[in-house]
PDB file of N, CA, C and O in Angstrom:
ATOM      1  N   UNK A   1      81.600 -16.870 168.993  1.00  0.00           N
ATOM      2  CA  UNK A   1      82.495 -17.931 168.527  1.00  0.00           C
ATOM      3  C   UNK A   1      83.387 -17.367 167.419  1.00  0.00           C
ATOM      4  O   UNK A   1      83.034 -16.590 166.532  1.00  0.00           O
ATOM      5  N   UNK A   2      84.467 -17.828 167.595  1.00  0.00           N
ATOM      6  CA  UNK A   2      85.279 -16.990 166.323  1.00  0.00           C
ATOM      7  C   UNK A   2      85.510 -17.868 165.176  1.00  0.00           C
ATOM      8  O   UNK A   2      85.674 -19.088 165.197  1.00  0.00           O
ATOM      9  N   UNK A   3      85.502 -17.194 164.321  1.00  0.00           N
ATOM     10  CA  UNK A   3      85.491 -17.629 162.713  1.00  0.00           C
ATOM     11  C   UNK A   3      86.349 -18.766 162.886  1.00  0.00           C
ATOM     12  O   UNK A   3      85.733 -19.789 162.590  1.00  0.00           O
ATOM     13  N   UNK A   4      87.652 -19.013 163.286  1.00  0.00           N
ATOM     14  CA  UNK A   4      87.997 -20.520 162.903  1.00  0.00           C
ATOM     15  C   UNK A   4      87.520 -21.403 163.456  1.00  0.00           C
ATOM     16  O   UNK A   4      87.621 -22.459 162.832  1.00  0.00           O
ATOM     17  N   UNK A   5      86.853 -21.486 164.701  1.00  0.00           N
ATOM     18  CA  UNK A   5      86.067 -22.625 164.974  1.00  0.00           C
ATOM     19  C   UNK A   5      85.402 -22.845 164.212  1.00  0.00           C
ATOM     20  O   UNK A   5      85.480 -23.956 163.689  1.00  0.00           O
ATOM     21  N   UNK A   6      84.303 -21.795 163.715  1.00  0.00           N
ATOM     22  CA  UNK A   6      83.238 -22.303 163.058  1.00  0.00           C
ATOM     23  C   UNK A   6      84.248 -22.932 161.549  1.00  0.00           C
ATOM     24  O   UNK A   6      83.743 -23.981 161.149  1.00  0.00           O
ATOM     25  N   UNK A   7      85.364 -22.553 160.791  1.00  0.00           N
ATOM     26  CA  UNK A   7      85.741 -23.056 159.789  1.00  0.00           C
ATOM     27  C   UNK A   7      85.944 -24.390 160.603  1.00  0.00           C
ATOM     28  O   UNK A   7      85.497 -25.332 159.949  1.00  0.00           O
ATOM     29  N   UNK A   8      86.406 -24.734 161.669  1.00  0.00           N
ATOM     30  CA  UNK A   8      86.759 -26.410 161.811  1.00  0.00           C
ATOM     31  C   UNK A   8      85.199 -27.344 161.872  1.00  0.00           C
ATOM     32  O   UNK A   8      84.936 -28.534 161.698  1.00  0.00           O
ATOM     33  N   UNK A   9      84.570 -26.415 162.129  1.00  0.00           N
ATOM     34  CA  UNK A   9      82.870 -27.039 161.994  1.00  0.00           C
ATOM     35  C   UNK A   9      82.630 -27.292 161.084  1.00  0.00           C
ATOM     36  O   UNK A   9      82.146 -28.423 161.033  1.00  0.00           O
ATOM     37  N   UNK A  10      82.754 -26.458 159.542  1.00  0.00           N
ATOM     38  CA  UNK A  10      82.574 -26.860 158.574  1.00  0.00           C
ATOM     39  C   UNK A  10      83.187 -27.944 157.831  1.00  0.00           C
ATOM     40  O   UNK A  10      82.571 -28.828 157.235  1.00  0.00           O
ATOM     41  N   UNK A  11      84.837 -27.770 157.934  1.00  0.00           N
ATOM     42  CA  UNK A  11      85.830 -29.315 157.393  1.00  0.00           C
ATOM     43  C   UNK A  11      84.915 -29.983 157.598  1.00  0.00           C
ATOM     44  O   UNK A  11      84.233 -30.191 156.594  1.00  0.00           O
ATOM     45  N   UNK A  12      84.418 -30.654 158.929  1.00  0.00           N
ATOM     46  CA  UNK A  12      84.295 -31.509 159.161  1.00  0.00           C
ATOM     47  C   UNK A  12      82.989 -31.674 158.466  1.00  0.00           C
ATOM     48  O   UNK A  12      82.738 -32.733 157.890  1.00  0.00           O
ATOM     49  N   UNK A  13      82.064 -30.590 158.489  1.00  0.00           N
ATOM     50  CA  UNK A  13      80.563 -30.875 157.467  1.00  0.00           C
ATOM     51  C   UNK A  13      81.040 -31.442 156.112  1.00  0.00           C
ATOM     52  O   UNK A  13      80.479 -32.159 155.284  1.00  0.00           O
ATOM     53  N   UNK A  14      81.817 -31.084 156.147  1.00  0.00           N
ATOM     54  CA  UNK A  14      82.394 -31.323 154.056  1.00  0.00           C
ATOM     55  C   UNK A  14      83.690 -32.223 154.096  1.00  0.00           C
ATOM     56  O   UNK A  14      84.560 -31.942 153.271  1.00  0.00           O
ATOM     57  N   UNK A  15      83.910 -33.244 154.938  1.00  0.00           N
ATOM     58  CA  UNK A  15      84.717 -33.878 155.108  1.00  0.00           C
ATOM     59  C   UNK A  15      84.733 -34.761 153.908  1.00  0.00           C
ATOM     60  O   UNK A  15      85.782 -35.363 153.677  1.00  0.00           O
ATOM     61  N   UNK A  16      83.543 -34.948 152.980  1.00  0.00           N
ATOM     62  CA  UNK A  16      83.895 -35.831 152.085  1.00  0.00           C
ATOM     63  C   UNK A  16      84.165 -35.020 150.750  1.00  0.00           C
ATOM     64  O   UNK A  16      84.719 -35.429 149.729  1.00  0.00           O
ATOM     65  N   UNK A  17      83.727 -33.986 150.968  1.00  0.00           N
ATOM     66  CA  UNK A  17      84.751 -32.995 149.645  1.00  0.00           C
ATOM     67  C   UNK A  17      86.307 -33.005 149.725  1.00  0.00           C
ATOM     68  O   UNK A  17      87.002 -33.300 150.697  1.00  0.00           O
ATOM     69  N   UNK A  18      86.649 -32.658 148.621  1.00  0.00           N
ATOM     70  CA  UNK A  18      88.279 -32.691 148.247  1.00  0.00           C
ATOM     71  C   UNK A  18      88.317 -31.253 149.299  1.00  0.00           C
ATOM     72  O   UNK A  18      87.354 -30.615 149.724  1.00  0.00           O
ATOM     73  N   UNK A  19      89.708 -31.036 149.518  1.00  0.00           N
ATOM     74  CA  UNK A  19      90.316 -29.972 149.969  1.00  0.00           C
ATOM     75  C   UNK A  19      89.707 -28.910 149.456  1.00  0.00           C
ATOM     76  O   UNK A  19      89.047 -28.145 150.160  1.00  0.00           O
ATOM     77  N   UNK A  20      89.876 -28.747 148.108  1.00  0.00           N
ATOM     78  CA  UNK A  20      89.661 -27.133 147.303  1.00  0.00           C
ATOM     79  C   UNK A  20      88.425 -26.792 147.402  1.00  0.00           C
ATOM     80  O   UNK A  20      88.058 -25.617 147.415  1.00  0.00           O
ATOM     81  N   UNK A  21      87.353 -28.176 147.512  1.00  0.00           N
ATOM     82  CA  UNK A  21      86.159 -28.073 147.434  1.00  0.00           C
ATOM     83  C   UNK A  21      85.504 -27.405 149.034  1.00  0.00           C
ATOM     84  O   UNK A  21      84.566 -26.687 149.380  1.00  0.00           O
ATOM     85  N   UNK A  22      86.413 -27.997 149.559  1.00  0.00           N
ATOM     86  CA  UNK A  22      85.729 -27.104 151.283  1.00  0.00           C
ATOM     87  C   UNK A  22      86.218 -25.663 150.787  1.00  0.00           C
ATOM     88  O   UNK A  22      85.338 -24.821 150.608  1.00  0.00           O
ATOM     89  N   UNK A  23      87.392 -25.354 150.578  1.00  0.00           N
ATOM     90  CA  UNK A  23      88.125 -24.478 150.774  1.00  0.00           C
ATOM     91  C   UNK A  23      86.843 -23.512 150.187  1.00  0.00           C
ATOM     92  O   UNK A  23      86.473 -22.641 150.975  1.00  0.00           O
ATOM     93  N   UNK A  24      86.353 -23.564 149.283  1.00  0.00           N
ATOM     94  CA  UNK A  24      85.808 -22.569 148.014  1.00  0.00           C
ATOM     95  C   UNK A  24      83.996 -22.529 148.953  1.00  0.00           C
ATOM     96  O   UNK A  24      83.321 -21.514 149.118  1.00  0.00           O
ATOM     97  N   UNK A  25      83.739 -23.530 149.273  1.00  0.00           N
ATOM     98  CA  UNK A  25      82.665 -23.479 149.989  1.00  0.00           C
ATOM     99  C   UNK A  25      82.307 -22.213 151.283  1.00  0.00           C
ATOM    100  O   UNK A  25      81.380 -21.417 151.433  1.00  0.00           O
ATOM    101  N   UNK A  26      84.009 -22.636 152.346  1.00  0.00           N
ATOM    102  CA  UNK A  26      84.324 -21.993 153.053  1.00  0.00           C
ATOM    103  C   UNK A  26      84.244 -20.584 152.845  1.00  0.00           C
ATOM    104  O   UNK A  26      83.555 -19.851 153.555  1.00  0.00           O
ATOM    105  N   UNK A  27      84.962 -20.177 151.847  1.00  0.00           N
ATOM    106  CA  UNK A  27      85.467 -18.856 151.656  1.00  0.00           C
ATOM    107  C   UNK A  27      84.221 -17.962 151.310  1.00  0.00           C
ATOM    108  O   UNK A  27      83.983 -16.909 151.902  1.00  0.00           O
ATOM    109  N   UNK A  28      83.371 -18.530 150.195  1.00  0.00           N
ATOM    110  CA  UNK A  28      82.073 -17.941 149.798  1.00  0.00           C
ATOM    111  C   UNK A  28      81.196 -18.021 150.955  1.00  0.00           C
ATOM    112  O   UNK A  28      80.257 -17.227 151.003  1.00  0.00           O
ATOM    113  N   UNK A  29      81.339 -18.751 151.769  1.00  0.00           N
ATOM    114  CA  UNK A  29      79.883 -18.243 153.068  1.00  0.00           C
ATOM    115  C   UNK A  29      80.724 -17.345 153.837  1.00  0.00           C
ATOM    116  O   UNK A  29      80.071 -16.549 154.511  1.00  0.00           O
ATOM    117  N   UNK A  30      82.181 -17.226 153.945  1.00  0.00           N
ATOM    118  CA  UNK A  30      82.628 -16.428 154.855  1.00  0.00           C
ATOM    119  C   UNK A  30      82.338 -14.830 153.899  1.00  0.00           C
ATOM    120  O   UNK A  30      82.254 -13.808 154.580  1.00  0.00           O
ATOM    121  N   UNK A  31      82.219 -14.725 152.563  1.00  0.00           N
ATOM    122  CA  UNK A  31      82.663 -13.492 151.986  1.00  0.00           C
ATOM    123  C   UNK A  31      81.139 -13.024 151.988  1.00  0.00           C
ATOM    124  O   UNK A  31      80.939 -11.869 151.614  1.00  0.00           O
ATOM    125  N   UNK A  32      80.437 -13.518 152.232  1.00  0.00           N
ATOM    126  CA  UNK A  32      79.152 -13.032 152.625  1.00  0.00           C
ATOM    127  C   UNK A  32      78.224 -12.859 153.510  1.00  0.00           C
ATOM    128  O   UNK A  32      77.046 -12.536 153.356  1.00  0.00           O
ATOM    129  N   UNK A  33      78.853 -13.105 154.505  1.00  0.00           N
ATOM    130  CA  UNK A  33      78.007 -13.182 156.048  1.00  0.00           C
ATOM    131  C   UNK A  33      77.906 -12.107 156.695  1.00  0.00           C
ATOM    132  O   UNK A  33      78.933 -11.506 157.009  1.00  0.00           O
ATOM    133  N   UNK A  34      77.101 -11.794 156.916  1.00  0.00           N
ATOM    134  CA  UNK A  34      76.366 -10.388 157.906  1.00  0.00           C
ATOM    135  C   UNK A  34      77.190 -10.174 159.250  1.00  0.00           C
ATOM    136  O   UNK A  34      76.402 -10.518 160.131  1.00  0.00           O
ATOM    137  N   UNK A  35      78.454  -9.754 159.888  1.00  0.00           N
ATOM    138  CA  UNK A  35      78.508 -10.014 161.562  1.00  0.00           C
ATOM    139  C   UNK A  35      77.491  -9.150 161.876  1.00  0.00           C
ATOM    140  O   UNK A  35      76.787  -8.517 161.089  1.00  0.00           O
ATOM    141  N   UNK A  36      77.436  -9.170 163.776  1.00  0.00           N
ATOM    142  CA  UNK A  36      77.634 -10.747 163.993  1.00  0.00           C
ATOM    143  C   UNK A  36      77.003 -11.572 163.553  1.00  0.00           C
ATOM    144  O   UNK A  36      75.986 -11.422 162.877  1.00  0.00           O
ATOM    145  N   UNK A  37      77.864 -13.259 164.089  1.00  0.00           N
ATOM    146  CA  UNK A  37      76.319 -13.841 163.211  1.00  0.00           C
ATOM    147  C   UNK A  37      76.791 -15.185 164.474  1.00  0.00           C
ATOM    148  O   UNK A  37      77.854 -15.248 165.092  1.00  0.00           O
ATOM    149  N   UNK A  38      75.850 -15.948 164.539  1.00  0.00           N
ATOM    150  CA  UNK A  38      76.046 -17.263 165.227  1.00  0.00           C
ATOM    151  C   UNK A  38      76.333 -18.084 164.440  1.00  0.00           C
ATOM    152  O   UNK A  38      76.400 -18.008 163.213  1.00  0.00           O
ATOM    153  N   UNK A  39      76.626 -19.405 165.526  1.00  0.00           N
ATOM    154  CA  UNK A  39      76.945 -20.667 164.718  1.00  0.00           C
ATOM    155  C   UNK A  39      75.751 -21.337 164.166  1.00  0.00           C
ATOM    156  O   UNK A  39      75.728 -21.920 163.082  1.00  0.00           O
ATOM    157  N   UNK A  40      75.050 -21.250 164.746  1.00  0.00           N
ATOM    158  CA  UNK A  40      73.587 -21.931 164.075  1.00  0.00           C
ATOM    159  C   UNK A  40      73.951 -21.137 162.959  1.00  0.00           C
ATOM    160  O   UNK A  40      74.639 -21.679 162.093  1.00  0.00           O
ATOM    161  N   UNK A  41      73.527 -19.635 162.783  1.00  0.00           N
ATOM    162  CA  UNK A  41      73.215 -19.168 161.344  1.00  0.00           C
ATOM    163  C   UNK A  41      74.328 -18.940 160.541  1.00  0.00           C
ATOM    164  O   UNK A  41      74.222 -18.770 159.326  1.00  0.00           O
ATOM    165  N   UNK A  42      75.130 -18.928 160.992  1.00  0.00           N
ATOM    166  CA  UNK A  42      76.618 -19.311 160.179  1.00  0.00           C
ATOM    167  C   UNK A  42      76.492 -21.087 159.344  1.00  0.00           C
ATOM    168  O   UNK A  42      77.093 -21.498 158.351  1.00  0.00           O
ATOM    169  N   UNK A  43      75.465 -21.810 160.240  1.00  0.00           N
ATOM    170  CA  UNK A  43      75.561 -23.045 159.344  1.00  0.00           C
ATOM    171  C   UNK A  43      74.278 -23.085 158.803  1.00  0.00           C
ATOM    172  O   UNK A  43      74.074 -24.120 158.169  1.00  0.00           O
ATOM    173  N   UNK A  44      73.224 -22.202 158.846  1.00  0.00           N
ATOM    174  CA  UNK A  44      71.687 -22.185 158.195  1.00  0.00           C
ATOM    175  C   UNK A  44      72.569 -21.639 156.945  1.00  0.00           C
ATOM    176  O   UNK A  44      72.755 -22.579 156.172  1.00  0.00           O
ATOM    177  N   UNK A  45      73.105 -20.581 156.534  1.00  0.00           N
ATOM    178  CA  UNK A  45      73.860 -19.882 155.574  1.00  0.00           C
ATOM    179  C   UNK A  45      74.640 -21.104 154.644  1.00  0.00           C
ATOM    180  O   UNK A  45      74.559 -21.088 153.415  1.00  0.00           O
ATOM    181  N   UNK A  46      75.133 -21.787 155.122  1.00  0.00           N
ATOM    182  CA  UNK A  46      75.954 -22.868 154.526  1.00  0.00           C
ATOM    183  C   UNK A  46      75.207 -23.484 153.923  1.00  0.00           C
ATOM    184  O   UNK A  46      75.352 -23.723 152.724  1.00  0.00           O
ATOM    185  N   UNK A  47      74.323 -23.845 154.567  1.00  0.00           N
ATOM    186  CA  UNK A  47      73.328 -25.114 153.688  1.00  0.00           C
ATOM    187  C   UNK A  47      72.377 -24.424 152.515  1.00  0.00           C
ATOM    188  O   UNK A  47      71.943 -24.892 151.462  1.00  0.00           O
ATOM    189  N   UNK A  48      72.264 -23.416 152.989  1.00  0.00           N
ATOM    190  CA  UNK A  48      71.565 -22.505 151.663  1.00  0.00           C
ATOM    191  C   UNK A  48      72.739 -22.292 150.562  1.00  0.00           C
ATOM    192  O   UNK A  48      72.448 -22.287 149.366  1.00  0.00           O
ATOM    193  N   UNK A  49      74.006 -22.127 150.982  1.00  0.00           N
ATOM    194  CA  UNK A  49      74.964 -21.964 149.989  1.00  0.00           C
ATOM    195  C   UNK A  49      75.048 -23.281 148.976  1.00  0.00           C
ATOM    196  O   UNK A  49      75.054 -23.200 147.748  1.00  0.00           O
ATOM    197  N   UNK A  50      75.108 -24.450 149.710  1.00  0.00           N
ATOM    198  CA  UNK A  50      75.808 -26.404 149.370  1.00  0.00           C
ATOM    199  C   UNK A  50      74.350 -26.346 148.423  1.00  0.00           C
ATOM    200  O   UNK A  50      74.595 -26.468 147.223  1.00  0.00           O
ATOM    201  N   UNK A  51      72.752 -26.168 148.781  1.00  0.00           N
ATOM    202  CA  UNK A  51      71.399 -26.293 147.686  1.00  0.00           C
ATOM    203  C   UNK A  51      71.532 -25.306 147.114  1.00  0.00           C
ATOM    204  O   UNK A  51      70.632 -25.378 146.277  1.00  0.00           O
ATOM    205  N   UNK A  52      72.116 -24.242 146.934  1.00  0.00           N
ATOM    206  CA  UNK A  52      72.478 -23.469 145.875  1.00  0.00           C
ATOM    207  C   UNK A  52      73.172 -24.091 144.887  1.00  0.00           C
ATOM    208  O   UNK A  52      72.738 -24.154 143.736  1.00  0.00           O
ATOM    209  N   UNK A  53      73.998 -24.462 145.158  1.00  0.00           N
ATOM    210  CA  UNK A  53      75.065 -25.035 144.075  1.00  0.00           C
ATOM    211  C   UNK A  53      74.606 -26.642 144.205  1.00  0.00           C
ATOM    212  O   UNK A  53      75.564 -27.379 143.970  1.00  0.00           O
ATOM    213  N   UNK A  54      73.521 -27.273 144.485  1.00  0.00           N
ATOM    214  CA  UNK A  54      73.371 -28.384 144.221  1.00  0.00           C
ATOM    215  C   UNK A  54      74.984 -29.525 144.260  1.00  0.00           C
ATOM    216  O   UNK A  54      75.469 -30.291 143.428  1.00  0.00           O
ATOM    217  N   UNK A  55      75.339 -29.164 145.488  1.00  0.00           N
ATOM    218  CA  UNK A  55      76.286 -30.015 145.549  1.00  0.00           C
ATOM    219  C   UNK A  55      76.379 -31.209 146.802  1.00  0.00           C
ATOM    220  O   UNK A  55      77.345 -31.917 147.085  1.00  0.00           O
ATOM    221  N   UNK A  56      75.276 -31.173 147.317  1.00  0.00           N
ATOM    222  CA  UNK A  56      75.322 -31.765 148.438  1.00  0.00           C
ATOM    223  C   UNK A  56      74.798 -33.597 148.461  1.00  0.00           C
ATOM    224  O   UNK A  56      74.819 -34.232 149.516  1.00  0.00           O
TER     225      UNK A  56
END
């Protein structure tokens, strides 16, 4: 799956964050992800990122 799908997967996870707030979410799971990687663990990664930062 290529990276912008999975970014339109995420908007929509963080649809109730402001813009900047996906944006910054986005960018930090992308600047750290292992390829390849799946969509499942492309979004296991996310959610470890959102209880990291206690923002969820």
């Amino acid at each position: 799956m290529l990276i912008a799908n999975k970014k339109e997967g995420l908007i929509m996870a963080f649809r109730t964050f402001t813009q900047i707030e996906m944006n910054e979410h986005i960018n930090t799971a992308l600047d750290f992800i292992q390829y390849p990687i799946t969509s499942i663990e492309f979004h296991k990664y996310l959610s470890l990122v959102v209880r990291e930062k206690k923002i969820w």
